[in-house]
N, C-alpha and C positions, 0 to 999 in steps of 0.2 A: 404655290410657286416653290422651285427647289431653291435652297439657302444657296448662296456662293458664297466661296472659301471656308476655309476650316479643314478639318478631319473626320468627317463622323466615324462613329465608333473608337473614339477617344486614339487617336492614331500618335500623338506627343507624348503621353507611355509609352507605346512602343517605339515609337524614334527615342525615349531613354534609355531602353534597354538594349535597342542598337548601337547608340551608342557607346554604352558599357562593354556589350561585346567585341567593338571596336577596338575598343580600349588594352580590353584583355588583350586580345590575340595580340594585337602591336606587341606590346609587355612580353608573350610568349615567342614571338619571331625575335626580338630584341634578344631574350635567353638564350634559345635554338642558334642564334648567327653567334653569339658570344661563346658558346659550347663546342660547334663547327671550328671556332677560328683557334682552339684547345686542341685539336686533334691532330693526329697527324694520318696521311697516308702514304704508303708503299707501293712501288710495283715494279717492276723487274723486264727485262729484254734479254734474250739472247740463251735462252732457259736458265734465266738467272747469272749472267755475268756481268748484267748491268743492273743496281738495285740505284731507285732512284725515291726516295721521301723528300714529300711534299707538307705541309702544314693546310690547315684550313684558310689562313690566308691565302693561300697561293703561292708561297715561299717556296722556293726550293732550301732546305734545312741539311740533305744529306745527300751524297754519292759513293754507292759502294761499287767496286772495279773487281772482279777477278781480273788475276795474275794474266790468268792465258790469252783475255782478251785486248790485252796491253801491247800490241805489234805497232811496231814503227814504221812498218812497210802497209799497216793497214789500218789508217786514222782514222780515214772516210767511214769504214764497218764500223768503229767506237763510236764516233760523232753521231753516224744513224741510231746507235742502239742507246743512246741517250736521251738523244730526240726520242724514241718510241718509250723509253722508261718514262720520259718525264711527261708527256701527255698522256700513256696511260694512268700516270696517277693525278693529273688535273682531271681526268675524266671522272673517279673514284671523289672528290673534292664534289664535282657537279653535281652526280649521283646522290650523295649526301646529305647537300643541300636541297634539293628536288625533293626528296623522299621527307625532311623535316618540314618544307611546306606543303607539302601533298598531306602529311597529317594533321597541320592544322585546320588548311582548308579543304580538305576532305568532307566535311558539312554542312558546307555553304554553297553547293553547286547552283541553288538557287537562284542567289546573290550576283551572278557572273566572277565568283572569284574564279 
């Protein structure tokens, strides 16, 4: 008769070693988000007369304005080109973060990560 329960072929090593690597990676994403939220990113509207930096948090940190694009009779064009600086550097933010968990679990496709 077949045993019920257990593991054969010693399966509680390796659920250790799973969970070691569990471990790690956490420790490693913890790093990666902590390193992320140190950087900063940039990006620009308007071929550059709106510069708009973002932080890894999600901060907005910085707004740079050329002169020319500074009209009083045309706000709405500054407002847009803001709006488009500053989600394209939340995009750049994404990106970054994607790509630092795309290398850890880049391994594990296995696993369903």
């Amino acid at each position: 008769m077949a045993k019920r329960g257990g593991f054969p072929g010693g399966m509680p090593g390796n659920m250790n070693n799973l969970m070691k690597q569990a471990q790690k990676m956490q420790k490693q994403m913890e790093e990666n988000q902590k390193a992320l939220e140190e950087k900063e990113f940039t990006a620009s509207a308007g071929g550059g007369a709106v510069e708009v930096t973002i932080s890894g948090k999600k901060e907005v940190t910085r707004i740079k304005l050329s002169e020319e694009v500074v009209d009083p009779d045309d706000i709405e064009m500054l407002e847009d080109l803001i709006i488009a600086a500053t989600n394209e550097a939340l995009r750049k933010v994404e990106e970054a973060a994607a790509s630092a968990m795309s290398k850890l679990t880049g391994g594990l496709g296995g696993f369903g990560f």
